[in-house]
PQR file with spaces between the fields and no chain letter, atoms N, CA, C, O and H, PARSE charges and radii, in Angstrom:
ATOM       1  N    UNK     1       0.848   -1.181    0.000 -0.4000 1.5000
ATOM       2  CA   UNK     1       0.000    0.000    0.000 -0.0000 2.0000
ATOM       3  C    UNK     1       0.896    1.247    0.000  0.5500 1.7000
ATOM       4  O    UNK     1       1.701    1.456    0.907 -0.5500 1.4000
ATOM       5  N    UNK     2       0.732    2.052   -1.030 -0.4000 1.5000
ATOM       6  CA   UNK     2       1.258    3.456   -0.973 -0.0000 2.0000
ATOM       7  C    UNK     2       0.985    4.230    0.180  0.5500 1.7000
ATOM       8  O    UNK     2      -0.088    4.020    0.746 -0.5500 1.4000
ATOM       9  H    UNK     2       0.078    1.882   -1.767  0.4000 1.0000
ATOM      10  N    UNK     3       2.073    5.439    0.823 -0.4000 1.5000
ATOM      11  CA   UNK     3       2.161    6.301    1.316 -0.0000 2.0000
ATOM      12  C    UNK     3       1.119    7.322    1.241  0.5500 1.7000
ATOM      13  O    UNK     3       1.133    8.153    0.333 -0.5500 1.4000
ATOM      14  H    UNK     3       2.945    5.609    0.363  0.4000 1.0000
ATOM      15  N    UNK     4       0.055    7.303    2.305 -0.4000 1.5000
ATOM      16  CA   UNK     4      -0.892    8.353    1.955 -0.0000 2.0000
ATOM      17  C    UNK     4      -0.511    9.940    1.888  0.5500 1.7000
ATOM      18  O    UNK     4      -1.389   10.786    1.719 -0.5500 1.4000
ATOM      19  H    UNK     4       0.044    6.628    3.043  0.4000 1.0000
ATOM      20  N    UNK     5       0.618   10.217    2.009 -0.4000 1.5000
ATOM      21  CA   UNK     5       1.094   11.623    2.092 -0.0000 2.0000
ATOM      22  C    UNK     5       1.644   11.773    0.548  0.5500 1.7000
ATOM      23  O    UNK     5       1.271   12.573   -0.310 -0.5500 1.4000
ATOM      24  H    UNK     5       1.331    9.530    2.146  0.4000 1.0000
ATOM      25  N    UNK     6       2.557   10.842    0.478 -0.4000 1.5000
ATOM      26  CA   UNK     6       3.954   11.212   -0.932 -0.0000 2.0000
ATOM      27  C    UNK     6       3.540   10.335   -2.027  0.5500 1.7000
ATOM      28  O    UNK     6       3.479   10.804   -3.163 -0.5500 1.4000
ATOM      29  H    UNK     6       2.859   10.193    1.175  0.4000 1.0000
ATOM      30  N    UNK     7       3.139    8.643   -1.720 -0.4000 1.5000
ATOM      31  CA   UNK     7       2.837    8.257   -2.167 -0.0000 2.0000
ATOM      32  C    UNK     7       3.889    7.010   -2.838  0.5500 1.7000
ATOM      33  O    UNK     7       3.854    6.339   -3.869 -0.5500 1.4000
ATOM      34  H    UNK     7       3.189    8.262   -0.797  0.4000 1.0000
ATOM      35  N    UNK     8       4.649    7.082   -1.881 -0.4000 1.5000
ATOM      36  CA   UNK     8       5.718    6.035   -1.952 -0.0000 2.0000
ATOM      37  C    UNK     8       5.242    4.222   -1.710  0.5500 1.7000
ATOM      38  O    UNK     8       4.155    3.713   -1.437 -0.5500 1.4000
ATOM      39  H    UNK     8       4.677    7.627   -1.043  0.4000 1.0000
ATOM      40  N    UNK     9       6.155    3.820   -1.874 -0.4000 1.5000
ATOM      41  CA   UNK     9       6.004    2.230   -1.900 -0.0000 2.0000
ATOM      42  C    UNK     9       6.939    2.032   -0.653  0.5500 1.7000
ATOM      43  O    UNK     9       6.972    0.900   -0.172 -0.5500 1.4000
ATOM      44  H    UNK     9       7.038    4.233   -2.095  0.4000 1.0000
ATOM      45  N    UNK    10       7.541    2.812   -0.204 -0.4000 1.5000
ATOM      46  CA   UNK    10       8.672    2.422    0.341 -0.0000 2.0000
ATOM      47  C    UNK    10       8.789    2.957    2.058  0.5500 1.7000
ATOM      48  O    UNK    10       9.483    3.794    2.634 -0.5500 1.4000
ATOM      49  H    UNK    10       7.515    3.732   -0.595  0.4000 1.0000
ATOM      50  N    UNK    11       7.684    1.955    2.504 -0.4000 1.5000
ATOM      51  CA   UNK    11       7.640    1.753    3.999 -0.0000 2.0000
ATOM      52  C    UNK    11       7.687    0.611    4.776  0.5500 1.7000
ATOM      53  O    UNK    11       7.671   -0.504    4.256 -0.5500 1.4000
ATOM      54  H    UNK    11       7.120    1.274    2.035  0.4000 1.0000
ATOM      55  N    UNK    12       7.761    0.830    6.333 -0.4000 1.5000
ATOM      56  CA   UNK    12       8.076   -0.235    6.901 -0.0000 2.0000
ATOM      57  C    UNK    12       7.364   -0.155    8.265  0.5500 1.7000
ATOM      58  O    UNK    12       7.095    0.904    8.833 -0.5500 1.4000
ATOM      59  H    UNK    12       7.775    1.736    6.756  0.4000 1.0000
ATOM      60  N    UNK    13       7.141   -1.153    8.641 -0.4000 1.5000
ATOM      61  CA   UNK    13       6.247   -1.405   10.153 -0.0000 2.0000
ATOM      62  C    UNK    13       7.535   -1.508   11.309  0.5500 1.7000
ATOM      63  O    UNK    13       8.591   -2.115   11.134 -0.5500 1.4000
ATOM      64  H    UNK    13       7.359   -2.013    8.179  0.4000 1.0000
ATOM      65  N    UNK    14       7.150   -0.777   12.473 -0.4000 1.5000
ATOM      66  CA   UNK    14       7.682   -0.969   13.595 -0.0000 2.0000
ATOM      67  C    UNK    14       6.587   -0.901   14.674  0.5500 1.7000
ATOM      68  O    UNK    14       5.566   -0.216   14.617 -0.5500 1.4000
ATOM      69  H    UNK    14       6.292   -0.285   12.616  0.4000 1.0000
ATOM      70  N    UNK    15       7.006   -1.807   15.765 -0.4000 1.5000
ATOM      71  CA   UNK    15       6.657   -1.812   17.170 -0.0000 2.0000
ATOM      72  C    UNK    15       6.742   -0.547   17.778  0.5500 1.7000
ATOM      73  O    UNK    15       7.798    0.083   17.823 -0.5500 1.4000
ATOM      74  H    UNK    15       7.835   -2.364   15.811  0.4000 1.0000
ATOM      75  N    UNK    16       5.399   -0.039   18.371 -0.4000 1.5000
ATOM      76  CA   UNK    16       6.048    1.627   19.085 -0.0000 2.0000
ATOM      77  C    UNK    16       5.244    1.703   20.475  0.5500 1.7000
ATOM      78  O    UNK    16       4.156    1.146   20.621 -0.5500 1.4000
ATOM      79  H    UNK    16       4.541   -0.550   18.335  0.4000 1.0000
ATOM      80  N    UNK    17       5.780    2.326   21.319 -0.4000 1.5000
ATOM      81  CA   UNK    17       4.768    2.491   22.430 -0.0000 2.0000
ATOM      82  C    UNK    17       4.412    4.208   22.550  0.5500 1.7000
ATOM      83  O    UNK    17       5.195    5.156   22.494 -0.5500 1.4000
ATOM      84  H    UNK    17       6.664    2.779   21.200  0.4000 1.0000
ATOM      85  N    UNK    18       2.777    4.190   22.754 -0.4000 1.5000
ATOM      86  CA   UNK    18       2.372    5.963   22.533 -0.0000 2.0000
ATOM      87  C    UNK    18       1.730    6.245   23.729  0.5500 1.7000
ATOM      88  O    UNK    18       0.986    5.502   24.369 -0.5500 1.4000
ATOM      89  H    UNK    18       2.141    3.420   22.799  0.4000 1.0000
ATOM      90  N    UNK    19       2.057    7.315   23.966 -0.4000 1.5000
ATOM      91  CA   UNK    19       1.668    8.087   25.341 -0.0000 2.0000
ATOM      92  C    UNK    19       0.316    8.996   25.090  0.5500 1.7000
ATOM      93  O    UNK    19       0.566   10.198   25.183 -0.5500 1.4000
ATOM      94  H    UNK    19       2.661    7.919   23.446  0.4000 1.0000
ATOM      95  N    UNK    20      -1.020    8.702   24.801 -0.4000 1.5000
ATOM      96  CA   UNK    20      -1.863   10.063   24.626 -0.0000 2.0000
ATOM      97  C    UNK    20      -2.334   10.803   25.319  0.5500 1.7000
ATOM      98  O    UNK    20      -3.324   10.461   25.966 -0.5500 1.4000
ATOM      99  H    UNK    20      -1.223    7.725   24.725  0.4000 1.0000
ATOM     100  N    UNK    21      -1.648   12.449   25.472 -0.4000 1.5000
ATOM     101  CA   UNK    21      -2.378   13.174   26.690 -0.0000 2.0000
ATOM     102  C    UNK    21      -3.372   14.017   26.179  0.5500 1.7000
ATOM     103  O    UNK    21      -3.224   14.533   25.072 -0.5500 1.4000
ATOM     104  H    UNK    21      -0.844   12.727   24.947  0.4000 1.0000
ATOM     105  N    UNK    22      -4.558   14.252   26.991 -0.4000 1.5000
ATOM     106  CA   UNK    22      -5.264   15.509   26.610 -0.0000 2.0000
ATOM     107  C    UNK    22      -4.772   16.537   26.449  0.5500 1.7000
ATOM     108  O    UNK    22      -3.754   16.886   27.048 -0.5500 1.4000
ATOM     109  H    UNK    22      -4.678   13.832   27.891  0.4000 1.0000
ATOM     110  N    UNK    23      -5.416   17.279   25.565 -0.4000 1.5000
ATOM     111  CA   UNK    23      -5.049   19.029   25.709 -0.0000 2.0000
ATOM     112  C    UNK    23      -5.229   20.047   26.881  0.5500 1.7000
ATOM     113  O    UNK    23      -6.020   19.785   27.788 -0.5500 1.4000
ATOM     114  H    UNK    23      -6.242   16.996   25.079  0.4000 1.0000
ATOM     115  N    UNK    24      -4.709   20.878   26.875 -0.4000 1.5000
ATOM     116  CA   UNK    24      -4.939   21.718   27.681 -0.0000 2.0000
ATOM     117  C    UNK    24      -4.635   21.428   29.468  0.5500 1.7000
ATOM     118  O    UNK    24      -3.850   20.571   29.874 -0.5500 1.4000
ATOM     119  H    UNK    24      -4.067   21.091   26.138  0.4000 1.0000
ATOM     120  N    UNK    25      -5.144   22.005   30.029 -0.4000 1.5000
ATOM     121  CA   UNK    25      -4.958   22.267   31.522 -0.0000 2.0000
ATOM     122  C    UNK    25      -6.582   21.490   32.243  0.5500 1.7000
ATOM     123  O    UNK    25      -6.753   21.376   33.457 -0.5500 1.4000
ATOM     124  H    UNK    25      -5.781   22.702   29.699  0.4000 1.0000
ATOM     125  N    UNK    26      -7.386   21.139   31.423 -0.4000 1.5000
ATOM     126  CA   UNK    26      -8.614   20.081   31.578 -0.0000 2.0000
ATOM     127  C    UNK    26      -8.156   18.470   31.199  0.5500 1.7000
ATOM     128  O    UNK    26      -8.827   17.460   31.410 -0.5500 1.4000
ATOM     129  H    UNK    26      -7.247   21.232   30.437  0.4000 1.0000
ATOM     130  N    UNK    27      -6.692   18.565   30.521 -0.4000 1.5000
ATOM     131  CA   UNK    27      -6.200   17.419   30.242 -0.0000 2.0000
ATOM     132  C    UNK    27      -5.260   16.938   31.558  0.5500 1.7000
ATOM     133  O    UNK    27      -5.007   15.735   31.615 -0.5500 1.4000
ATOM     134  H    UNK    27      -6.147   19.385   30.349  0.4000 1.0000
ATOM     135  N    UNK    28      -4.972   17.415   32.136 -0.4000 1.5000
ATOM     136  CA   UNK    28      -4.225   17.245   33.200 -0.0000 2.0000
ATOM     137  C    UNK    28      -4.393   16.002   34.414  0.5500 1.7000
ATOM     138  O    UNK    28      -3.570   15.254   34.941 -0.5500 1.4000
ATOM     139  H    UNK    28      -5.178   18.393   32.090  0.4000 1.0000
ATOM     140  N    UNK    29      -6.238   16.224   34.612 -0.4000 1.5000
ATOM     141  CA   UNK    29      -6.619   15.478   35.218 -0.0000 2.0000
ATOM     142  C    UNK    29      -7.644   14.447   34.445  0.5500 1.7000
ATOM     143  O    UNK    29      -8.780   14.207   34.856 -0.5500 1.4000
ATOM     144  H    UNK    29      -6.906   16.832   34.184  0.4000 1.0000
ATOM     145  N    UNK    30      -7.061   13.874   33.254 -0.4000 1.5000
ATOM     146  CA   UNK    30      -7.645   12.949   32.197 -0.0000 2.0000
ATOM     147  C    UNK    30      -6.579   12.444   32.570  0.5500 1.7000
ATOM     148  O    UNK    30      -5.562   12.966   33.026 -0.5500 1.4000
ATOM     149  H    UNK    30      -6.138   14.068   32.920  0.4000 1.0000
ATOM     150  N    UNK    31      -7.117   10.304   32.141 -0.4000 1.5000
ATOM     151  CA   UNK    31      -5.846   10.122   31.858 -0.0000 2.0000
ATOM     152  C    UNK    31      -4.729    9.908   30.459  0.5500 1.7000
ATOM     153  O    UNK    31      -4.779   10.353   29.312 -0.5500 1.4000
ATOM     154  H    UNK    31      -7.944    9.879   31.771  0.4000 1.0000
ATOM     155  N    UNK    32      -3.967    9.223   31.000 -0.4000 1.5000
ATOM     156  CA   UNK    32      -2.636    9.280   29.777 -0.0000 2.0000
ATOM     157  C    UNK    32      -2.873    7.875   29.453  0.5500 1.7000
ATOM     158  O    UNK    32      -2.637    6.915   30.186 -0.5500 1.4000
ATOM     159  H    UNK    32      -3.927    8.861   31.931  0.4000 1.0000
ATOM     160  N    UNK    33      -3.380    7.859   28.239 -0.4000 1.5000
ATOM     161  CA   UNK    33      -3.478    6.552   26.923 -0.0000 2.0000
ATOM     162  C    UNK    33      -2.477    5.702   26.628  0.5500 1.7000
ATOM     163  O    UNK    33      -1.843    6.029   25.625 -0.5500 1.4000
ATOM     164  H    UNK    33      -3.572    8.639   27.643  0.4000 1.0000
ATOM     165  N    UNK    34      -2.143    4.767   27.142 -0.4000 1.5000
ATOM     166  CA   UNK    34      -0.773    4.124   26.657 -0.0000 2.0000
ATOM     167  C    UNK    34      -1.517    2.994   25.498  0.5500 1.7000
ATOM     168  O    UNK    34      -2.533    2.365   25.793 -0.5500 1.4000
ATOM     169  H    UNK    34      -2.658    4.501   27.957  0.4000 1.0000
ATOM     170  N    UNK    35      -0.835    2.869   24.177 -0.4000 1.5000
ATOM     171  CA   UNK    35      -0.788    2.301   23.168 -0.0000 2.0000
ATOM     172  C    UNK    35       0.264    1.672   22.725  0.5500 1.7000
ATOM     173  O    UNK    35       1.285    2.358   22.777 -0.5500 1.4000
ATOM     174  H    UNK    35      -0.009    3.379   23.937  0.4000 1.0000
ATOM     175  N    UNK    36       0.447    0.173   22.133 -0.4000 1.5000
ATOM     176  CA   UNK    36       1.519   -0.139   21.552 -0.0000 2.0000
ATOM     177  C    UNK    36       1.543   -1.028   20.303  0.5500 1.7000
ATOM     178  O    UNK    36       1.746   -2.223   20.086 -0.5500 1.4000
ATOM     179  H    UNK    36      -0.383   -0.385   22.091  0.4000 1.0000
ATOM     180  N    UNK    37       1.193    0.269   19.431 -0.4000 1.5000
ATOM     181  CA   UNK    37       0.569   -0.385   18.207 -0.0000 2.0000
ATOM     182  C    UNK    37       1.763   -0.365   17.100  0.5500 1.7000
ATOM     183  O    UNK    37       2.709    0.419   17.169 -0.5500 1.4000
ATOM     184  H    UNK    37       1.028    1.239   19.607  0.4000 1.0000
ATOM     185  N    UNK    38       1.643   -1.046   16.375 -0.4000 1.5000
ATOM     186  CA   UNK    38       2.374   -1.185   15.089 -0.0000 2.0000
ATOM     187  C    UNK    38       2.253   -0.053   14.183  0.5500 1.7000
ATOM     188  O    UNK    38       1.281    0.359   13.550 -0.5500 1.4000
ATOM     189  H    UNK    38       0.874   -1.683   16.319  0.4000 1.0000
ATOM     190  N    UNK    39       3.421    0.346   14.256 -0.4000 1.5000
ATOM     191  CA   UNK    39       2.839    1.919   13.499 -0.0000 2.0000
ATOM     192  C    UNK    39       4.101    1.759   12.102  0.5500 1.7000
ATOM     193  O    UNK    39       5.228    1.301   12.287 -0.5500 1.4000
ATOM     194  H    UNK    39       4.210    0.010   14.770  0.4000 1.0000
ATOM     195  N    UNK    40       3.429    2.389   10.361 -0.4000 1.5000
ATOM     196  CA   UNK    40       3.507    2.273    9.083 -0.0000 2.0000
ATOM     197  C    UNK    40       3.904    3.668    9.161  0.5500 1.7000
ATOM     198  O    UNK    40       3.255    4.631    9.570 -0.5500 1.4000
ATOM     199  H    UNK    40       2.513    2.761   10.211  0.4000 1.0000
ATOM     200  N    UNK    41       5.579    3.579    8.502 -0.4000 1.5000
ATOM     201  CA   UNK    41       6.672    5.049    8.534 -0.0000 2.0000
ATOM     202  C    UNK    41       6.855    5.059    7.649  0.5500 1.7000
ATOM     203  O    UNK    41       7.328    3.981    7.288 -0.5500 1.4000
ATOM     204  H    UNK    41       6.106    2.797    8.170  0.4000 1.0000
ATOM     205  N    UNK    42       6.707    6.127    6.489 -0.4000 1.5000
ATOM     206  CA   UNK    42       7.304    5.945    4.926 -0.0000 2.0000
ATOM     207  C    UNK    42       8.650    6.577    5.206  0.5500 1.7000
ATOM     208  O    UNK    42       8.877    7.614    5.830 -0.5500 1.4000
ATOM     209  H    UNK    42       6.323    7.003    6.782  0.4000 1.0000
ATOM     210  N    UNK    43       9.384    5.860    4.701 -0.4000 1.5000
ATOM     211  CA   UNK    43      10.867    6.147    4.879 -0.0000 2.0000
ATOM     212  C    UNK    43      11.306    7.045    3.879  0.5500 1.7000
ATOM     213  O    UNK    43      12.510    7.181    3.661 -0.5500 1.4000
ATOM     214  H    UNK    43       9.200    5.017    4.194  0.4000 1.0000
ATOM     215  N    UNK    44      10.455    7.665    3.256 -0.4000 1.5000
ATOM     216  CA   UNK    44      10.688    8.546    2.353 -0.0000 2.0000
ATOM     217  C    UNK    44       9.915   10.192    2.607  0.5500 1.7000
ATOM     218  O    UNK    44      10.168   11.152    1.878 -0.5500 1.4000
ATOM     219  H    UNK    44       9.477    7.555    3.433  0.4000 1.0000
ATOM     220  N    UNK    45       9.131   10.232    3.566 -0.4000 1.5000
ATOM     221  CA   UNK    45       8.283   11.809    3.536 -0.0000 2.0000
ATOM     222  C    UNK    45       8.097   11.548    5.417  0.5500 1.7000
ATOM     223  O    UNK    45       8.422   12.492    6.137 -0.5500 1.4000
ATOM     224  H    UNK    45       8.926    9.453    4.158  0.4000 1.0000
ATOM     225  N    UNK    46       7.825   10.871    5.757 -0.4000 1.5000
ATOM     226  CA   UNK    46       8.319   10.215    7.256 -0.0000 2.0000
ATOM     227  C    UNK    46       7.032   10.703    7.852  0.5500 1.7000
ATOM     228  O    UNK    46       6.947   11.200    8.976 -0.5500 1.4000
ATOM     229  H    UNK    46       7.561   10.104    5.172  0.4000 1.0000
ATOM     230  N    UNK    47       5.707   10.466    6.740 -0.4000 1.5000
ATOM     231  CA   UNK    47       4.417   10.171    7.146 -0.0000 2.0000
ATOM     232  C    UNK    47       4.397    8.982    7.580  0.5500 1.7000
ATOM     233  O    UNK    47       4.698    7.984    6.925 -0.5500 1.4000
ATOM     234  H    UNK    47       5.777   10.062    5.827  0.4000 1.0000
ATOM     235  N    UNK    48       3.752    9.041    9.638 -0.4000 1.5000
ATOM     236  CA   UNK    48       3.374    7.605    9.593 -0.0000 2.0000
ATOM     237  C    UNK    48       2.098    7.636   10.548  0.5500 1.7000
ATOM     238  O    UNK    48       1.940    8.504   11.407 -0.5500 1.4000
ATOM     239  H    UNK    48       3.509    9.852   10.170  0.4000 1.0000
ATOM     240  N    UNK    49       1.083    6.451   10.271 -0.4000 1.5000
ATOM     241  CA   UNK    49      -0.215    5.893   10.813 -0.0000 2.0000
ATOM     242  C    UNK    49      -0.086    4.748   11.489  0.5500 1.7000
ATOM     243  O    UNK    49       0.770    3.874   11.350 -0.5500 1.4000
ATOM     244  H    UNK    49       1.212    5.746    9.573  0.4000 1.0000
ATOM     245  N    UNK    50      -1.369    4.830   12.543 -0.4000 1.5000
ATOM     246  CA   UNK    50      -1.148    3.617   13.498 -0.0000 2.0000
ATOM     247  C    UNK    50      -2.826    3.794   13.838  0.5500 1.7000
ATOM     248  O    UNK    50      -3.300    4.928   13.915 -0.5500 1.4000
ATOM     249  H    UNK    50      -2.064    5.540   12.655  0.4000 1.0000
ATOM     250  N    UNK    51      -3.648    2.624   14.028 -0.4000 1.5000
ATOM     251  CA   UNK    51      -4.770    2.145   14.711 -0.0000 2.0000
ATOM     252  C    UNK    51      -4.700    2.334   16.205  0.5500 1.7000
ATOM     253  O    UNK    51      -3.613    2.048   16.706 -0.5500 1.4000
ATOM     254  H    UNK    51      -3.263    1.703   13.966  0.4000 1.0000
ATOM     255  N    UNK    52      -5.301    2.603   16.716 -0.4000 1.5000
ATOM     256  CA   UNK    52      -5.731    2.462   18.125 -0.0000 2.0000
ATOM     257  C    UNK    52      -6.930    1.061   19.045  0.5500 1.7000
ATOM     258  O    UNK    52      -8.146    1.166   19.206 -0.5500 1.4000
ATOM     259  H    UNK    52      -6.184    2.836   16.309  0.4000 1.0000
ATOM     260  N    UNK    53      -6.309    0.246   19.349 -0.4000 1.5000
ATOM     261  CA   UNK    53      -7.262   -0.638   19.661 -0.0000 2.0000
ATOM     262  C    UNK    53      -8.234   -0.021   20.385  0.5500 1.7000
ATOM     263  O    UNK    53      -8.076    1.010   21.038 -0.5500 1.4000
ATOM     264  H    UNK    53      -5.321    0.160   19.218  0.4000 1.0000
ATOM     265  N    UNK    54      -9.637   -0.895   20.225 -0.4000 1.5000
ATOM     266  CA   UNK    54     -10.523   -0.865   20.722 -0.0000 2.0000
ATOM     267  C    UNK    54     -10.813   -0.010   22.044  0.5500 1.7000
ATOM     268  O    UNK    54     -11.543    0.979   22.100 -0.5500 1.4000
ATOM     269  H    UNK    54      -9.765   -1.733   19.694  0.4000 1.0000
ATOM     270  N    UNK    55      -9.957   -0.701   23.302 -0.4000 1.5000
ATOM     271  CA   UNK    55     -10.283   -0.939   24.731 -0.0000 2.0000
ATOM     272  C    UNK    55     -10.005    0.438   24.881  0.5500 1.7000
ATOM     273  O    UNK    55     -10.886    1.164   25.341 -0.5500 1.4000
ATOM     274  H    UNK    55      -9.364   -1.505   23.256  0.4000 1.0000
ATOM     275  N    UNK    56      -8.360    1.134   24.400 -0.4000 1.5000
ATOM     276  CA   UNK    56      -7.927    2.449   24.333 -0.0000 2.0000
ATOM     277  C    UNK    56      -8.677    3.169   23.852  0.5500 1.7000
ATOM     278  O    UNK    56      -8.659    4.246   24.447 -0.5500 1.4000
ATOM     279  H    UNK    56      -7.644    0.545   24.027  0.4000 1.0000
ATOM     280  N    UNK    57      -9.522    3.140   22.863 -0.4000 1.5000
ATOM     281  CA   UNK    57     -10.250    3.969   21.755 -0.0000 2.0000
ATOM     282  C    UNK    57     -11.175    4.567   23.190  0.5500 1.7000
ATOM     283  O    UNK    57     -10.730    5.466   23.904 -0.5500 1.4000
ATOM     284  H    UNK    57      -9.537    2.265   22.379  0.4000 1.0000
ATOM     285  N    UNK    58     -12.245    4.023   23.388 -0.4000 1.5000
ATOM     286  CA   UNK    58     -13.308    3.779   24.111 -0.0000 2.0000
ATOM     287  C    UNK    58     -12.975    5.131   25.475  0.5500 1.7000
ATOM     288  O    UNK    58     -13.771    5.948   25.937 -0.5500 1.4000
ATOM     289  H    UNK    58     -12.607    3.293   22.809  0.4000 1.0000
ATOM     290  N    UNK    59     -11.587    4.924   25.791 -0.4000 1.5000
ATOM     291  CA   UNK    59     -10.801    5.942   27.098 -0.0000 2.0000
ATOM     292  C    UNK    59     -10.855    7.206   26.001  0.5500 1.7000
ATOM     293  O    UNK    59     -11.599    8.114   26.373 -0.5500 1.4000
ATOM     294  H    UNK    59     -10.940    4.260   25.416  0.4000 1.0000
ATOM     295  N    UNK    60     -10.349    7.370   25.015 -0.4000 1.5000
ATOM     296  CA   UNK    60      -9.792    8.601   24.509 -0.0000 2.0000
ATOM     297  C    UNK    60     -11.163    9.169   23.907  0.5500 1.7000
ATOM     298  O    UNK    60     -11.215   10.383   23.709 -0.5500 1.4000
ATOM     299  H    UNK    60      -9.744    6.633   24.713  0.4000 1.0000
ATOM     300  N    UNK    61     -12.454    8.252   23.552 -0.4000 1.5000
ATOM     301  CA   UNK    61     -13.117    8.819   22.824 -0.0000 2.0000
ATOM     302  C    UNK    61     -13.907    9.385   24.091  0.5500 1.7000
ATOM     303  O    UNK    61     -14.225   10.570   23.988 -0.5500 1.4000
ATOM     304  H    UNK    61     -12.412    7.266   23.713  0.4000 1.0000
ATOM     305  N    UNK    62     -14.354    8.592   25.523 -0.4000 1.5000
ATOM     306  CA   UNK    62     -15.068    9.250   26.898 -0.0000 2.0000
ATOM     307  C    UNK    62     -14.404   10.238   27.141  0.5500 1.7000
ATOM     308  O    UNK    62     -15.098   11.251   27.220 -0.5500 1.4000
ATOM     309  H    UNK    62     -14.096    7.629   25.606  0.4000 1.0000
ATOM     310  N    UNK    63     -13.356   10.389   27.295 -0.4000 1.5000
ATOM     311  CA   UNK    63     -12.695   11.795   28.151 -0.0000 2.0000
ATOM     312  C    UNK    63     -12.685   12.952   26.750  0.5500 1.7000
ATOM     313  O    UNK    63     -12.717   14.138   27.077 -0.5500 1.4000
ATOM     314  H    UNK    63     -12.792    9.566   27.230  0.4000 1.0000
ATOM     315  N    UNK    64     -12.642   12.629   25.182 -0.4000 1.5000
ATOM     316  CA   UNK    64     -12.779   13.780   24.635 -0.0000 2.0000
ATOM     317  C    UNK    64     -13.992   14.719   24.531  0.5500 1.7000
ATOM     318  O    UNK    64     -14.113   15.928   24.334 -0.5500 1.4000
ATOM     319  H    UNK    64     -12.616   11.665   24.916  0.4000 1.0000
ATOM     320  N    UNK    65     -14.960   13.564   24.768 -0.4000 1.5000
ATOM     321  CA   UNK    65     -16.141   14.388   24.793 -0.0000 2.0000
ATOM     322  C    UNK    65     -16.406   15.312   26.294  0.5500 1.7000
ATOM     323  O    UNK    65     -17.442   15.966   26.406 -0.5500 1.4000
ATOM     324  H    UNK    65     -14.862   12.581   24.928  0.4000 1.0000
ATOM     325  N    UNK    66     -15.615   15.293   27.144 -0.4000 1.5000
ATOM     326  CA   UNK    66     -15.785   15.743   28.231 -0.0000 2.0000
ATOM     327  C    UNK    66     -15.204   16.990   28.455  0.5500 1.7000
ATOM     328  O    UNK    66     -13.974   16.961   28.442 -0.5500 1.4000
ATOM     329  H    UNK    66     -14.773   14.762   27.054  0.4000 1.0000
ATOM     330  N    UNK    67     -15.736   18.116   28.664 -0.4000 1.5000
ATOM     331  CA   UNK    67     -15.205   19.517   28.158 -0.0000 2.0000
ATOM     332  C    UNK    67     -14.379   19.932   26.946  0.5500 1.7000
ATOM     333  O    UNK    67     -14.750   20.073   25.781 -0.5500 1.4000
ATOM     334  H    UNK    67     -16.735   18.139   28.674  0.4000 1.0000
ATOM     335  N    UNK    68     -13.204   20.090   27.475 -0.4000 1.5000
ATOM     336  CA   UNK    68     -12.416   20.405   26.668 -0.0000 2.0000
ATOM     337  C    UNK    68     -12.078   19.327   25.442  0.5500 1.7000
ATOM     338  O    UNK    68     -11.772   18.243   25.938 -0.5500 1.4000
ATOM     339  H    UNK    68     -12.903   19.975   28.422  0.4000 1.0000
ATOM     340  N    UNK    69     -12.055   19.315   24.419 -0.4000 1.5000
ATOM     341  CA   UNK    69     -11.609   17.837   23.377 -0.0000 2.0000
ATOM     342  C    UNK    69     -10.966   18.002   23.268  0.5500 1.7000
ATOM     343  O    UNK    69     -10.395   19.038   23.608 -0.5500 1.4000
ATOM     344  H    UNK    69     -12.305   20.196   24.016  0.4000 1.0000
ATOM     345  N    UNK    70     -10.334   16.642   22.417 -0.4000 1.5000
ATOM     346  CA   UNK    70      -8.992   16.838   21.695 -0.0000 2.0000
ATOM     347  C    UNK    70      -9.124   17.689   20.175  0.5500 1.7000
ATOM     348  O    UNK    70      -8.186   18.217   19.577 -0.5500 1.4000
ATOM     349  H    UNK    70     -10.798   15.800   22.141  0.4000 1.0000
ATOM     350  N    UNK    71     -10.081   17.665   19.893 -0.4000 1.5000
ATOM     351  CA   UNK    71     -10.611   18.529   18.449 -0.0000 2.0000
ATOM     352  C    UNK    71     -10.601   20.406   18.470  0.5500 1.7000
ATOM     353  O    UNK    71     -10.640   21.059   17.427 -0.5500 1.4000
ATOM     354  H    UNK    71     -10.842   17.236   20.379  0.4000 1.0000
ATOM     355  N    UNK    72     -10.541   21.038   19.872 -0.4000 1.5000
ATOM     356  CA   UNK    72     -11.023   22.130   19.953 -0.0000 2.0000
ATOM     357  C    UNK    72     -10.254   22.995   19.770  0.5500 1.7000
ATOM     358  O    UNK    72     -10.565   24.182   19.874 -0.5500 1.4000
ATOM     359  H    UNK    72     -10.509   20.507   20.719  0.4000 1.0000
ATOM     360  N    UNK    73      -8.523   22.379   19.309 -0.4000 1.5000
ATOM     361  CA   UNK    73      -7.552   23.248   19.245 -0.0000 2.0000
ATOM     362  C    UNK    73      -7.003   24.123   20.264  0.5500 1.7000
ATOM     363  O    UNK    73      -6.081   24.873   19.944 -0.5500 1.4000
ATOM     364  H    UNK    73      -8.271   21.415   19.224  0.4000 1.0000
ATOM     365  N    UNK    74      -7.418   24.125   21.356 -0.4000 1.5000
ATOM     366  CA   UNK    74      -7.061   25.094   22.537 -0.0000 2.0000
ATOM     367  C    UNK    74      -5.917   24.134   23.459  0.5500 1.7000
ATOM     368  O    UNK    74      -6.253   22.959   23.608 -0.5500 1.4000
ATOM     369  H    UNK    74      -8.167   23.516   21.616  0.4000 1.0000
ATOM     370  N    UNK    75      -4.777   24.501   23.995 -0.4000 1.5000
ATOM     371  CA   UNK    75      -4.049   24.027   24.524 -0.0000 2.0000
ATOM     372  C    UNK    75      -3.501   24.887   25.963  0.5500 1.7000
ATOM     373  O    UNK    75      -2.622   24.401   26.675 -0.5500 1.4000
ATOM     374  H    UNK    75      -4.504   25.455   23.874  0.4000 1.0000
């Protein structure tokens, strides 16, 4: 599958572990998302994507809807 940014052929999968914090100063007392998903790096424009399982999803999607989001741009 091509590079959705550049459009290269020329990527590779690694093991990563991700930390997700809320925004802002309402993020503070949210918690921190740990993920360790297989994340797709084009080694050429160094666009890369990763899925979020389920169980995690479910945490990040309750606490965004809760005041402040992660969508609202305010930090």
């Amino acid at each position: 599958m091509a590079c959705k940014s550049c459009h290269s052929e020329n990527q590779r999968n690694f093991i990563s572990e991700i930390a997700i914090h809320f925004p802002g100063l309402a993020g503070l007392s949210k918690p921190i998302v740990l993920v360790f998903p297989t994340i797709v790096v084009c080694l050429e424009c160094g666009f890369a994507q990763f899925a979020i399982p389920n169980a995690e999803l479910r945490v990040v999607r309750e606490h965004s809807s809760e005041g402040e989001g992660a969508g609202s741009g305010k930090n």
